[in-house]
N, C-alpha and C positions, 0 to 999 in steps of 0.2 A: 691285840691289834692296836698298833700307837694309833693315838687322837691327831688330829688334823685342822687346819680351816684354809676356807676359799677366802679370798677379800674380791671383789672384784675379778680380774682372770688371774690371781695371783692361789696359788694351793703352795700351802706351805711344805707339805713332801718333797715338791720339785726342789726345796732348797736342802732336804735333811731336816728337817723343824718338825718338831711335835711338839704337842700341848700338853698340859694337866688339869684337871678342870676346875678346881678352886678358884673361887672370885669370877666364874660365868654364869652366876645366879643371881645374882644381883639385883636387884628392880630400882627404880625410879625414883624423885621424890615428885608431888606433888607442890605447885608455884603458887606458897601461899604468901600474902603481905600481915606481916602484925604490926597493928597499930598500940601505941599505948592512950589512953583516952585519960585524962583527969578526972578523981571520983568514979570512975567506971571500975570497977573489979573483972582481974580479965582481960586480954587483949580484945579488940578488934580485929576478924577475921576476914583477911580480903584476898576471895579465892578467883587468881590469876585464870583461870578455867585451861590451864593445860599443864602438862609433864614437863618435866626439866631433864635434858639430856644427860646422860647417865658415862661412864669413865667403866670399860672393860677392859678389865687384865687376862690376858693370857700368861701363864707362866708355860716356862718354853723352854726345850734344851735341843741341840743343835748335837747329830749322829759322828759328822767327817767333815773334812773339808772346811775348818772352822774360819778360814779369812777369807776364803772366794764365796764359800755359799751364805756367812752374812751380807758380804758387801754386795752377792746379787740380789739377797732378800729382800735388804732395805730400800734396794736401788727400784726391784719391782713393787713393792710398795709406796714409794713415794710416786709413783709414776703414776699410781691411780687417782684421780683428780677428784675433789667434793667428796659426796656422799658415793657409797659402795653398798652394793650386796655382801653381808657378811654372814657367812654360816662356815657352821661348826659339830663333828661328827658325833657330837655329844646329844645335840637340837638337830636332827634330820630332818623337824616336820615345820621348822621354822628359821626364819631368817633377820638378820636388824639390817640396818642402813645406817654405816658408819664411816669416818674418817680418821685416817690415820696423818700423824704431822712427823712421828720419829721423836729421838733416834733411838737405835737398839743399841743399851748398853752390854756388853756381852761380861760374863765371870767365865774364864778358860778352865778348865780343867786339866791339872796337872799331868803331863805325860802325854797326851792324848788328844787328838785335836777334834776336840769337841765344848762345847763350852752350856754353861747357862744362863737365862736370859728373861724379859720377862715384855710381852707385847701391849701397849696400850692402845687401844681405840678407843674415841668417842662417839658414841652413838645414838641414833634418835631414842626412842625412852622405848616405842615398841616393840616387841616379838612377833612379828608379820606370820604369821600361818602359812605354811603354802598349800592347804587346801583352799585357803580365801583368794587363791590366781586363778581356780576353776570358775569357768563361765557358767552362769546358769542362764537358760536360752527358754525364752516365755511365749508362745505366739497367741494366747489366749491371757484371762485374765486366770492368777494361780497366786504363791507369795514364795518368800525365800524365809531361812533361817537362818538368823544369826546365834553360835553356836557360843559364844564368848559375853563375857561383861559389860563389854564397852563397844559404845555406835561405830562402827564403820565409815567410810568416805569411800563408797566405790565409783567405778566408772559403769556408768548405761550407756549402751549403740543399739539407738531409734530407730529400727526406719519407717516410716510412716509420719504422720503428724496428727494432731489433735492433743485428748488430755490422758496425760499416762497419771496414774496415780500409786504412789512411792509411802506407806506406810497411812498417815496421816494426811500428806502432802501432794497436792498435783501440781504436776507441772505442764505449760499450756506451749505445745512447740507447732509453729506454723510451719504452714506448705514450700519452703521457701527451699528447703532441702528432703533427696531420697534419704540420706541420713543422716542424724546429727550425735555426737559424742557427749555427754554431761560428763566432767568428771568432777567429782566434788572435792578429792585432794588437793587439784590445784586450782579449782573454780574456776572452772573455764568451760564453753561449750563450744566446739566446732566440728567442720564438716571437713577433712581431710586439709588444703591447707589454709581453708576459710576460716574466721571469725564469726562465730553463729550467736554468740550472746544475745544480739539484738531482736535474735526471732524466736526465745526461750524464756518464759515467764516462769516464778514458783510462787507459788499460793501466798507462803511465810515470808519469800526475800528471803531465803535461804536454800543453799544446795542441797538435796536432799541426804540423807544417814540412811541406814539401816539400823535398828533401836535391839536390842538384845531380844530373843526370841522371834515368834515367825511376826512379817512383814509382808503386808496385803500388797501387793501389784496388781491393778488395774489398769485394763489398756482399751482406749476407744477402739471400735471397728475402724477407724482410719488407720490405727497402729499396726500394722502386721508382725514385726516381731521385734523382740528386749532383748539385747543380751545384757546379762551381769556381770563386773567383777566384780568382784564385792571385799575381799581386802580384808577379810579377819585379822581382829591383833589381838594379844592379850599384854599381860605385863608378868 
């Protein structure tokens, strides 16, 4: 069965394109600064504290129809604006968020209208899970696990108020709303199309993670129930 990928609403079948999977493995680099110090043996290490976006190649050859179904490929491609959901039938249990700028160079193959090709996108450094889009739903105090390496930045919907407690961390949200949204990807917290920051306090001054292995969730009797997303990645 040939290989595939979504980019947004875009599926490369609908052009004729298939993939090969070489160069979809790839990982990240870490954003470190080195300094040279005088007398010091050794850089100075100065660690940026995130991933540096990463350059995925698809290599790619193209069935029929070699001048209509590139030029509608790229044209659906280009059409999808910023960051995309990108998956690929290689990674079924996972997805990146990437952007694509063009253009497809194409190599024709003789006789035959079909041609070869090779697709770049640029993408955020993670391998999003999609088990990490399941909610986990708490009406009691209980915890979650983190299945992966590295902390998480989910999204919590409150409803109640008082102090919910998120690993380490409490966070103290007033009566001010039935429900309020945390989400710590984009650090923000609101109530549908309210701005709720102002009624949302955290222990550290910091959005809450979820830390690799399980995670205590505490919830006052004001809190009736959590939902989770919680956002697994790996690299």
């Amino acid at each position: 069965m040939p290989n595939t990928f979504t980019f947004g609403s875009v599926t490369s079948s609908t052009y004729g394109v298939y993939i090969s999977g070489s160069g979809v493995f790839n990982a990240p680099a870490r954003d470190y600064e080195y300094i040279e110090v005088p007398g010091r043996s050794g850089d100075l290490v100065i660690n940026n504290k995130r991933l540096r976006n990463i350059d995925l190649v698809y290599p790619a050859f193209i069935t029929s129809s070699l001048s209509s179904n590139i030029s509608g490929l790229e044209s659906a491609l280009l059409s999808q604006i910023g960051y995309q959901r990108l998956t690929d039938s290689y990674h079924t249990s996972e997805f990146r968020l990437a952007t694509f700028e063009g253009p497809l160079d194409v190599t024709p193959i003789k006789k035959l209208s079909a041609g070869e090709f090779e697709i770049l996108f640029r993408c955020k450094p993670q391998r999003f899970l999609t088990s990490g889009e399941s909610t986990t739903t708490l009406t009691s105090t209980g915890s979650i696990s983190n299945p992966t390496l590295f902390d998480s930045k989910p999204q919590i919907v409150v409803t109640g108020y008082g102090e919910l407690g998120v690993g380490g961390q409490t966070i103290t949200i007033s009566n001010q709303y039935t429900s309020v949204t945390i989400d710590s990807d984009i650090g923000d917290c609101y109530s549908g199309s309210d701005n709720a920051n102002h009624y949302v306090t955290f222990s550290d001054d910091q959005f809450p993670v979820l830390k690799p292995g399980s995670n205590a969730i505490t919830l006052d009797a004001t809190i009736t129930k959590v939902v989770i997303t919680p956002r697994w990645w790996t690299l």
